[in-house]
VOGU-3710 file (C-alpha; in Angstrom, 3 decimals, decimal comma):
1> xxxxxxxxxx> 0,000/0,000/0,000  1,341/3,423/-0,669  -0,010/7,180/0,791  -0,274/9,678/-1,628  1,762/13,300/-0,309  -0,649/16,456/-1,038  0,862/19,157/-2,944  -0,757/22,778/-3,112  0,866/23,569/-6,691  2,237/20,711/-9,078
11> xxxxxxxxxx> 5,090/22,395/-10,852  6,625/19,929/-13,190  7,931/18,640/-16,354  7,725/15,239/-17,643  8,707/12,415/-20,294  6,984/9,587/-20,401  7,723/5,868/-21,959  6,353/5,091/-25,444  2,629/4,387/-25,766  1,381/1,342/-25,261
21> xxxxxxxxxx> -1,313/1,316/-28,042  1,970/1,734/-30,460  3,562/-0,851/-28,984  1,545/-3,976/-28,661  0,896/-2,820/-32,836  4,493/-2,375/-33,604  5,020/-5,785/-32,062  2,911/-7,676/-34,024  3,348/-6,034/-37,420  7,215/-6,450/-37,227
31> xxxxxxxxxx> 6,898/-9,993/-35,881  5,471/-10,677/-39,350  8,121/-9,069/-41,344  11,126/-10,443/-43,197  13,731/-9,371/-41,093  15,024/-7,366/-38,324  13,357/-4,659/-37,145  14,036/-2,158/-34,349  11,146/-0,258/-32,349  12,588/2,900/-30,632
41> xxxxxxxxxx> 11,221/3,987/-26,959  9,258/1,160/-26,720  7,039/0,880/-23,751  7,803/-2,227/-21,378  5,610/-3,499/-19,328  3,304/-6,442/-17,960  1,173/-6,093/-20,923  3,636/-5,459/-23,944  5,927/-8,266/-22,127  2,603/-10,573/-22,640
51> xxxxxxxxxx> 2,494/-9,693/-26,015  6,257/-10,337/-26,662  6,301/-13,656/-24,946  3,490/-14,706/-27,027  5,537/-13,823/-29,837  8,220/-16,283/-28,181  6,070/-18,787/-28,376  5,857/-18,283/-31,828  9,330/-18,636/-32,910  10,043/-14,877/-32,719
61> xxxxxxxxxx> 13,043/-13,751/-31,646  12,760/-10,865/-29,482  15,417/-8,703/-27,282  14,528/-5,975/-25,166  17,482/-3,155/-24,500  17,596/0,198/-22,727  15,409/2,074/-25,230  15,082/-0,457/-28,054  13,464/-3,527/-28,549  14,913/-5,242/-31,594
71> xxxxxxxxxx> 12,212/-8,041/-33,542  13,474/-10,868/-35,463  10,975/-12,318/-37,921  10,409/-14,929/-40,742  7,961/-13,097/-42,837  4,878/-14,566/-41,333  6,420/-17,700/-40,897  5,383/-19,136/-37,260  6,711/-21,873/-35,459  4,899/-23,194/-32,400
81> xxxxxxxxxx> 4,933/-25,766/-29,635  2,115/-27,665/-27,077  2,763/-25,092/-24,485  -0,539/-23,052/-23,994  0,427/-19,071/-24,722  -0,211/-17,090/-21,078  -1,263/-13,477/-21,558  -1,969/-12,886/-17,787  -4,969/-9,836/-17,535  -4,161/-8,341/-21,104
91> xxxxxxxxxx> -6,920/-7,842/-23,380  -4,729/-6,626/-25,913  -2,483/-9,398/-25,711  -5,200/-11,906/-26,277  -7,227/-10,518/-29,185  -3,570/-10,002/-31,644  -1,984/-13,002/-30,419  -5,249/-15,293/-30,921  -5,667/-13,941/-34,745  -2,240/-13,912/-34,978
101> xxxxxxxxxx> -2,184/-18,023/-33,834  -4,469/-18,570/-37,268  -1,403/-17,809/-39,237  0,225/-20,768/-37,808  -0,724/-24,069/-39,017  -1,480/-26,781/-36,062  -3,411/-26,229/-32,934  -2,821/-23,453/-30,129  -4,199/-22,604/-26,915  -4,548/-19,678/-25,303
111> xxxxxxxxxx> -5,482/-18,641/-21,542  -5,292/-15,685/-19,065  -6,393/-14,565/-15,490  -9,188/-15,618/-14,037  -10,380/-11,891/-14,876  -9,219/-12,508/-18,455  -11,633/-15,475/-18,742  -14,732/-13,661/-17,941  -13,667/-11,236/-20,964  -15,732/-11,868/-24,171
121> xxxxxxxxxx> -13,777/-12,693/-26,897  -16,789/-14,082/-29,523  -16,654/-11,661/-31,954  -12,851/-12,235/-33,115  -13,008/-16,140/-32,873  -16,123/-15,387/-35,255  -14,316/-13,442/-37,711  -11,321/-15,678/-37,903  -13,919/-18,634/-38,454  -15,531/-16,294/-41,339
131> xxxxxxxxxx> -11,713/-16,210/-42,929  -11,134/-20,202/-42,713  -9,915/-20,551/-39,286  -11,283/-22,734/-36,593  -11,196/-21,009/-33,244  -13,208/-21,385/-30,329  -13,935/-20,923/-27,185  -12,310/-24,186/-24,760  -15,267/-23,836/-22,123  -17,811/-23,034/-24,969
141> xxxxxxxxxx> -18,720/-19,583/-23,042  -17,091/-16,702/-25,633  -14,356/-16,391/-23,555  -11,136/-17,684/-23,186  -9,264/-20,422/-22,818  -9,050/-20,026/-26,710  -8,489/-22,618/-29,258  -7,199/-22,203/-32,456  -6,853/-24,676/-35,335  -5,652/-23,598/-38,532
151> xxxxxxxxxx> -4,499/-24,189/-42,073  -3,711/-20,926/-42,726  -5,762/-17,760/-43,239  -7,889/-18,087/-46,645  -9,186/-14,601/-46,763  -12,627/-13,673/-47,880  -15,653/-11,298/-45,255  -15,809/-11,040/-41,775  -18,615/-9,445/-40,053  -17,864/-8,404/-36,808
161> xxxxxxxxxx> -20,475/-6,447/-34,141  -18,344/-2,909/-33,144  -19,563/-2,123/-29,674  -17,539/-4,287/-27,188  -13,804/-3,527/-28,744  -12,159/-1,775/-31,328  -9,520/-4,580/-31,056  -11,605/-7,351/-32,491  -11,343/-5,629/-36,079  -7,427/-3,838/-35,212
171> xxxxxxxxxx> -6,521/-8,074/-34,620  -7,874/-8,835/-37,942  -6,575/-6,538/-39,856  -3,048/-6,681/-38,839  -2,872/-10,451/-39,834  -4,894/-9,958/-43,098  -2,093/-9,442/-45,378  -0,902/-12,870/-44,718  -3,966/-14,585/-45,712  -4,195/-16,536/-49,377
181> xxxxxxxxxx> -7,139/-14,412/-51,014  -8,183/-10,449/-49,610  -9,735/-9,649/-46,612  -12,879/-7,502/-45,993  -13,944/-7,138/-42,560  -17,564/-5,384/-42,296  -18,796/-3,469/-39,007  -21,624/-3,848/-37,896  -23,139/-1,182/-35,486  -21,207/1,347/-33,995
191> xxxxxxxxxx> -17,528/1,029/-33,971  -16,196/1,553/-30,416  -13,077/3,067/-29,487  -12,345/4,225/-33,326  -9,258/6,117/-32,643  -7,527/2,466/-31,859  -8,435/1,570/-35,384  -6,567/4,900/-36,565  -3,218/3,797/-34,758  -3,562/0,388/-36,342
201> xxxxxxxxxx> -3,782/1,451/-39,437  -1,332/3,761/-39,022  1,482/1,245/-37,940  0,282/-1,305/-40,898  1,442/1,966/-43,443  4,433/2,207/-41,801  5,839/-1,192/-41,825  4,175/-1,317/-45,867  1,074/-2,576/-46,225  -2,226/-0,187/-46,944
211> xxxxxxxxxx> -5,971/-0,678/-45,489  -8,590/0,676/-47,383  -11,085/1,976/-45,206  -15,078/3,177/-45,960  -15,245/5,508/-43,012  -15,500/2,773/-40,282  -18,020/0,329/-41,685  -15,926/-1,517/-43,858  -12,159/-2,027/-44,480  -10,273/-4,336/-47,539
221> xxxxxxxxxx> -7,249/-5,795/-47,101  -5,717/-7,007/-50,585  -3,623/-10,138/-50,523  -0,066/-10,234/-51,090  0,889/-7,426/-48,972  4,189/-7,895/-46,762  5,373/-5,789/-43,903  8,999/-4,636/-44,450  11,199/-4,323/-41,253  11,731/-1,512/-39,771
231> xxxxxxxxxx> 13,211/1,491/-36,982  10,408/2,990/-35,722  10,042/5,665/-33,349  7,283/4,993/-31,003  5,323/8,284/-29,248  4,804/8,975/-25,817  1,501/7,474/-23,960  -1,188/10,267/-23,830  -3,595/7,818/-22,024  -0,469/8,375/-19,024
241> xxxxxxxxxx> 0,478/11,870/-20,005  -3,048/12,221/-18,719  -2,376/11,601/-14,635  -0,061/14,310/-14,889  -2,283/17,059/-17,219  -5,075/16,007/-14,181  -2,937/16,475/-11,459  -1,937/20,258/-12,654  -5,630/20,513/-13,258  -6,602/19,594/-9,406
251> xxxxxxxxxx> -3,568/21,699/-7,802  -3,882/24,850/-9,957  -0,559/23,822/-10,541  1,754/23,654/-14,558  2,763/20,501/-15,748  4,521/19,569/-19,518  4,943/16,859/-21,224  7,749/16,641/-23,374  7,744/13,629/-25,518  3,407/13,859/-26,429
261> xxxxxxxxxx> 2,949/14,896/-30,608  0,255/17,521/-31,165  -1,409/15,820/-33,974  -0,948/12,560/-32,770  -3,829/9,733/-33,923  -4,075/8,490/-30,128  -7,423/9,689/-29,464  -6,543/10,375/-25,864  -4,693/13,320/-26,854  -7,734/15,073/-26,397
271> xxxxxxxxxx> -8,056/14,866/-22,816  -6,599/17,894/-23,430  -9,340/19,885/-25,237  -11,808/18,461/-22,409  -9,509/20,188/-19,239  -9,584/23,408/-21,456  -13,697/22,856/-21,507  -13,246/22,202/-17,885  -11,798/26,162/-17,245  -7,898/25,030/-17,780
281> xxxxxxxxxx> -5,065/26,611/-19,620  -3,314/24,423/-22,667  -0,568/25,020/-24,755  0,868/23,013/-27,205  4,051/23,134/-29,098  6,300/20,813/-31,233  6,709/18,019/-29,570  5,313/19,131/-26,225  1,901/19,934/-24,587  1,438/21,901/-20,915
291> xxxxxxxxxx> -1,699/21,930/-18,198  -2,117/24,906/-16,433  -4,914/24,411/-13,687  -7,325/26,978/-13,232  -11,036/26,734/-11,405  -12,666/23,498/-13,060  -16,489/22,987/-14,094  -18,108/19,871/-14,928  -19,250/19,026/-18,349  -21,250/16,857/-20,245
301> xxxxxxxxxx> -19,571/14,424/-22,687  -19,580/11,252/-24,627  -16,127/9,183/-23,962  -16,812/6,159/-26,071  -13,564/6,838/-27,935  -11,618/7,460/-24,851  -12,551/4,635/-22,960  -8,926/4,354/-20,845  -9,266/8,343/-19,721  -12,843/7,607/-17,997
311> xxxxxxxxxx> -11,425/7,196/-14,898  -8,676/10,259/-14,920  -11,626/12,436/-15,779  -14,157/11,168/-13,267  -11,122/11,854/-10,658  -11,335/15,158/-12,239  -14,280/15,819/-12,288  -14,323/15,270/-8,300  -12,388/18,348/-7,829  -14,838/20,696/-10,316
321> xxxxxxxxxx> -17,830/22,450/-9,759  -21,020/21,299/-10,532  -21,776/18,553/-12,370  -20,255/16,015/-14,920  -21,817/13,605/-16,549  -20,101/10,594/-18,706  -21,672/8,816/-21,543  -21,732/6,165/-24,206  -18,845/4,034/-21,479  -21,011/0,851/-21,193
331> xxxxxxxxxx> -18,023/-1,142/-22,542  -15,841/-0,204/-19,427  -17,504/-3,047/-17,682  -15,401/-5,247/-19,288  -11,823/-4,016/-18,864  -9,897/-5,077/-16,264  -12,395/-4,169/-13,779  -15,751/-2,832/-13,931  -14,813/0,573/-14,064  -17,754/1,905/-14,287
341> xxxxxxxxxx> -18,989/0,373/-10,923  -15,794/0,644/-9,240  -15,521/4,039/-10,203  -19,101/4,890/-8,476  -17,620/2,701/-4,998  -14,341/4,171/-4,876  -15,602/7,712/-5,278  -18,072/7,120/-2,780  -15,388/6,170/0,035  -13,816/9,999/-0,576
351> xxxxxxxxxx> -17,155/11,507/-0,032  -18,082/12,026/-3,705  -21,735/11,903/-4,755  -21,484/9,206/-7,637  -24,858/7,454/-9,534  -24,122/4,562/-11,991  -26,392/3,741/-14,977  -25,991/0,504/-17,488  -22,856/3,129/-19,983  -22,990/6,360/-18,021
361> xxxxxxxxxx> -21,866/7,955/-14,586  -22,853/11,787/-12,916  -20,496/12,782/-10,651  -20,778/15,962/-8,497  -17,924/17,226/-7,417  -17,904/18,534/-3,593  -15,325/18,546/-0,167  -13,549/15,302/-0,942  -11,271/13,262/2,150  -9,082/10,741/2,422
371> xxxxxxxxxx> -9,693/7,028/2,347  -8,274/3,827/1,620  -8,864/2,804/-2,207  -8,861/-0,796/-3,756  -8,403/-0,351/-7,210  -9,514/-3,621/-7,661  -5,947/-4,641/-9,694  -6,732/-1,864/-12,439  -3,884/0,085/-13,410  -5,806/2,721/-14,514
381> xxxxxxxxxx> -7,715/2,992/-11,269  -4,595/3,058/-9,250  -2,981/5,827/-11,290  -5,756/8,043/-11,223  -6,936/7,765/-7,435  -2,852/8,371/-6,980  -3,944/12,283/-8,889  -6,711/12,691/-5,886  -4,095/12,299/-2,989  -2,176/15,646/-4,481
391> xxxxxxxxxx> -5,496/17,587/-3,329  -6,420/16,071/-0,218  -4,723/14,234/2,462  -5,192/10,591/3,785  -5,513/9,241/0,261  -3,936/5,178/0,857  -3,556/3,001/-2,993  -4,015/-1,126/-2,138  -1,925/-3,188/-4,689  0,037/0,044/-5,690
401> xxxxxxxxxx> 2,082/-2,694/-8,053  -0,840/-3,197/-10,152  0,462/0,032/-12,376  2,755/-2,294/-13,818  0,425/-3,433/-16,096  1,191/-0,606/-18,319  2,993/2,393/-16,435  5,711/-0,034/-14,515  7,482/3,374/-13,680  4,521/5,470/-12,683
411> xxxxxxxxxx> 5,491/6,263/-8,785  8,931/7,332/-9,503  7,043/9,910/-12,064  4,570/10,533/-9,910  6,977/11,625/-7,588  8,604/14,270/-9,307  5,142/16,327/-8,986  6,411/16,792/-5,642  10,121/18,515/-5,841  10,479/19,441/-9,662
421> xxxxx> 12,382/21,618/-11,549  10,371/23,431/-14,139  11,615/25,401/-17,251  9,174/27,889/-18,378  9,559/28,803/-22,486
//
């Protein structure tokens, strides 16, 4: 358990590891080149290191340096073995390396947490079924364990449901260009999460092979496409840049990041443009983006597409006045926790008024105090609960570790809110 210090005035600047959205991508892309390829400021963590031990499994040949990770790959070639592929509590993990596992001919199994197999999974085993793979649930319950048996990918139309996760179609897609005949993969409903979709087509361009996308209802993958190796830079994390943009928000205190693009596709970038609808000051520059807290108000807004910032705002929204109500978040129930619920109990224990619907939350922001918080093993719950103990005192983090999961250095960051030096332009 940790204790959060109160600050009155977060003065800091900060560079964060790579983004993890980038990562898990540029993992899996490069693990199906012909070659070796080099990812720069990679982030490492419990999740990516899921990702690139599932890889492992694979026959890829993976080392992790300083600030590099360096891929070695076969051009789609997979090997594989009887030992089940282990990817812990990540979602993200799961969904790429299970399409991923239909490039490989044979059988292979793969399991998680127990929290991971209460996570749906149906909609990808459908579409890989749809493109000539057999995959399916080991306890016939949509979730995993996960078998796959395959021949290969034969290509032809998937039709996957959008709501639940973005990654369902992003898993698909990446291995498309490695099936015999094209791939189209139809949504149907609304897409959830669509800036996820952007980054994965983004990476697929850079390592060399084009999607061709009909808004987000429909996207064609034509066959023969190859990823080339390559050395690419990854970004900084704006779903972690935001702990520290929130915690200048709270303290009416300044905080940059250094390392965050200004037009980057990672639709949490604009966490930003909600704290300046909230009353704060932002300023962006090359490279570079900077919180300046002022009074906050609550707001009304949809976060469907920011699913991973619910909680940093709701923390934020604690501290404003009035109001703030979430929306269109019913697929936060099936993260790592129920965020939505936890959210609402967690809030409640620091004297927030909270009420929980089936995809929305109102919070009202008022006097909050300090209490002890389970963040029920969500990283993201931990790491924003850790922004309320700047404000107020007594605030105590269970399972503080749990950040590893995607922010393994969070509390030594964290802790440079609290004696910084900060360089003004």
């Amino acid at each position: 358990m940790i204790e959060i210090k109160p600050i009155h005035h977060c003065n800091a600047v900060v560079t964060l590891p790579g983004s993890k959205s980038y990562t898990h991508r540029a993992l899996i892309v490069s693990a199906l080149a012909n070659g070796e390829s080099v990812l720069i400021n990679p982030l490492r963590s419990e999740d990516t290191e899921y990702t690139g031990s599932g890889l492992q499994n694979l026959g890829i040949t993976i080392f992790w340096g300083e600030e590099s990770l360096r891929v070695f790959a076969k051009g789609g070639f997979l090997m594989g073995s009887d030992e089940a592929i282990y990817t812990g509590n990540s979602g993200t993990s799961m969904r790429f390396l299970t399409a991923l596992a239909g490039l490989r001919k044979g059988r292979t199994l793969l399991d998680g947490s127990e929290r991971m197999r209460r996570r749906p999974i149906g909609e990808l085993l459908s579409g890989l079924e749809a493109l000539g793979i057999r995959a399916y649930s080991k306890e016939k319950n949509g979730c995993p364990p996960v078998v796959v048996e395959s021949q290969g990918l034969k290509g032809g139309i998937a039709r996957i449901r959008g709501e639940e996760s973005s990654q369902f179609l992003s898993a698909l897609l990446m291995v498309a260009p490695y099936a015999s005949g094209d791939v189209c993969v139809e949504v149907i409903g609304n897409l959830s999460s669509r800036p996820y979709v952007d980054i994965t087509v983004d990476v697929m361009s850079a390592f060399g092979v084009e999607v061709n996308c009909d808004g987000y209802h429909s996207f064609f993958v034509k066959a023969g496409q190859r990823y080339v190796p390559q050395k690419y830079q990854i970004e900084g994390d704006a779903s972690n840049a935001s702990y520290f943009f929130s915690s200048a928000a709270i303290t009416r205190g300044r905080v940059r990041i250094e390392n965050l693009r200004s037009n980057s596709l990672q639709g949490d970038i604009r966490f930003l443009a909600i704290l300046k609808s909230m009353g704060c000051e932002v300023v962006q520059g090359n490279g570079w983006a900077e919180v300046e807290g002022k009074e906050l108000h609550g707001i009304e807004i949809d976060m469907n597409g920011m699913p991973d910032l619910v909680p940093t705002l709701a923390i934020t929204a604690a501290f404003a006045r009035g109001e703030t109500i979430i929306q269109n978040i019913g697929h936060l129930r099936l993260k790592e926790s129920d965020r939505i619920r936890v959210l609402a109990s967690e809030l409640g224990k620091i004297g927030i008024r909270v009420e929980e619907g089936e995809d929305w939350l109102r919070i009202e922001g008022g006097m909050a105090h300090g209490a002890e918080i389970d963040p029920h093993n969500d990283h993201r719950l931990a790491m924003s609960f850790a922004v309320a103990g700047l404000a107020i005192p007594g605030i105590r983090i269970q399972n503080e570790r749990c950040v590893n999961k995607s922010f393994p250095g969070f509390w030594e960051a964290f802790q440079r809110l609290h004696n910084p030096p900060f360089s003004p332009l």
